[in-house]
Steps between C-alpha positions, in 0.01 A plus 500: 500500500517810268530827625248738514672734309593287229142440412394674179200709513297240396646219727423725815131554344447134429688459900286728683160352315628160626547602819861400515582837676315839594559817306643641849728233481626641139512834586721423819750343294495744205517748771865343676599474087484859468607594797802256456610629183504899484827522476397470098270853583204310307241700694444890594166428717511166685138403627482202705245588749290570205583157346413312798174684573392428145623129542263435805209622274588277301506234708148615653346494148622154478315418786172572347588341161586845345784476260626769240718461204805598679428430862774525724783526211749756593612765243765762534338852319762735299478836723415670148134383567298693779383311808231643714670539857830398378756717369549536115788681419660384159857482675475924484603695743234767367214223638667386806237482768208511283275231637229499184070523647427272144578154387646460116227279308755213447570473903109507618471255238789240644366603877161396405596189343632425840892577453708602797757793467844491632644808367585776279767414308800717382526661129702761273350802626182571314572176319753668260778288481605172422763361768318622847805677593304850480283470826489727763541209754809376333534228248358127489700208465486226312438170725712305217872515453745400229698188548800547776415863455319642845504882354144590516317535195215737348118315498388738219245772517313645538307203667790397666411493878175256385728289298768444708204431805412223308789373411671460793191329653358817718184490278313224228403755264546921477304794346671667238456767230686561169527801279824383340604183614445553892390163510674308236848640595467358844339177418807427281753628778375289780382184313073557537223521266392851431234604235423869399115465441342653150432893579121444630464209649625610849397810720776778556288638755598702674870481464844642514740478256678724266366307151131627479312308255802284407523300837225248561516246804603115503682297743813323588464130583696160527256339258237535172270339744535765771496770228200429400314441813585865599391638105189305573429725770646882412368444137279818422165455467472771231734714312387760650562427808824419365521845346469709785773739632614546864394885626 
C-alpha cells in the first residue's frame, strides 16, 4: 500500500472522498513527516494541534455529506503570509513574536475550502533573497543531494522552507510568493512545479515581503494537477481584490 505521504494532493482528495482513510489519519502522518525531518529547518511555526483539530472537522463534515474543494488536504503556508493566531514573522527577527489578529485573503480562502495547516514555513527574511540562507532561524536545506556527495545543499529562495517541505515528503503542496523568482528558483532547485501567477490574479493580502507590487502569490507542488487545484481556490475574484495593499 502507498504511503500517505506519497499521495499527491489530489490522490489524498480523491482518498479521503473514498473513504480509504480519514483526514485525521493524513494529518497524523504528515505530522510524524515533519516532525521526522527538521533537521532540513523547513518550518519556523510547526502547528500540529492545529492540523489535527482541523482534520476532525473534516472528518465531522464528512459525516453529514459536507465536502469542500480541499477537504482534509494538508498544506504547509510560507511564514511571509499572516495567520490569525499563528505567528507570521517573515524569518525577521524585527517580527518575532508577532502572532497576526487577521487572516491573508489567500489563507481564509484555502481554510475555507477545507485545507488543513501544518506550518509556517521558513524564507529569506522578508523574502529578499534567493538561496534561503538569509533567515533569522538559520538556513533551509535542500532534502536532495548530489550523487556520492552528502554536503548539504541550498533549496533556493526565497520559498525555500515550502519547497523543500514538499519535496522531501513533509507536505503535498506549499504556499509561495514570488517577486523575482521566489518561486521558480526553488521549484528548479528541489525538482517541483512552481508557477509565478500573472500580477492580478492572486490576492497579496495582507502580506509581508520586501517586493511590494512586484511579488504576487503561487504555490509549490509535486504536480500540474496539484497546482492547479490550489489556483482554483486562491484565484482572486477581482483585481481589485487582487490590488489591495497590506496596512
Amino acid at each position: 500500500m502507498t504511503a500517505l505521504t506519497d499521495l499527491t494532493m489530489a490522490e489524498a482528495r480523491d482518498g479521503l472522498s473514498a473513504k480509504q482513510f480519514s483526514a485525521r489519519e493524513l494529518a497524523e502522518a504528515y505530522v510524524a513527516a515533519m516532525q521526522a525531518a527538521r533537521p532540513l529547518n523547513a518550518f519556523i511555526t510547526e502547528t500540529p494541534e492545529r492540523a489535527l483539530a482541523m482534520a476532525d472537522a473534516v472528518d465531522a463534515r464528512r459525516v453529514t455529506g459536507e465536502a469542500r474543494a480541499l477537504d482534509g488536504v494538508p498544506i504547509a503556508v510560507k511564514d511571509l503570509f499572516c495567520t490569525s493566531g499563528v505567528p507570521t514573522t517573515a524569518a525577521s527577527h524585527i517580527l518575532d513574536g508577532f502572532t497576526p489578529p487577521y487572516e491573508s485573503t489567500v489563507t481564509e480562502k484555502l481554510w475555507a475550502a477545507g485545507a488543513v495547516m501544518l506550518g509556517k514555513t521558513n524564507l529569506d527574511e522578508f523574502a529578499m533573497g534567493s538561496s534561503n540562507t538569509t533567515s533569522y532561524y538559520g538556513p533551509v536545506e535542500n532534502p536532495w543531494r548530489r550523487p556520492g556527495d552528502n554536503r548539504p545543499l541550498v533549496p533556493g529562495g526565497s520559498s525555500g522552507g515550502s519547497a523543500a517541505a514538499v519535496a522531501s515528503g513533509m507536505v503535498p503542496i506549499a504556499t509561495a510568493s514570488d517577486g523575482g523568482g521566489s518561486i521558480r528558483i526553488p521549484a528548479a532547485c528541489c525538482g517541483l512545479v512552481g508557477m509565478k501567477p500573472t500580477r492580478g490574479r492572486t490576492s497579496d493580502e495582507p502580506g509581508r515581503d520586501g517586493w511590494l507590487g512586484l511579488s504576487t502569490f503561487g504555490g509549490l507542488a509535486r504536480t500540474v494537477a496539484d497546482s492547479a487545484l490550489m489556483f482554483d481556490v486562491v484565484h482572486a475574484t477581482s483585481l481589485r481584490e487582487a490590488s489591495r495593499r497590506p496596512p
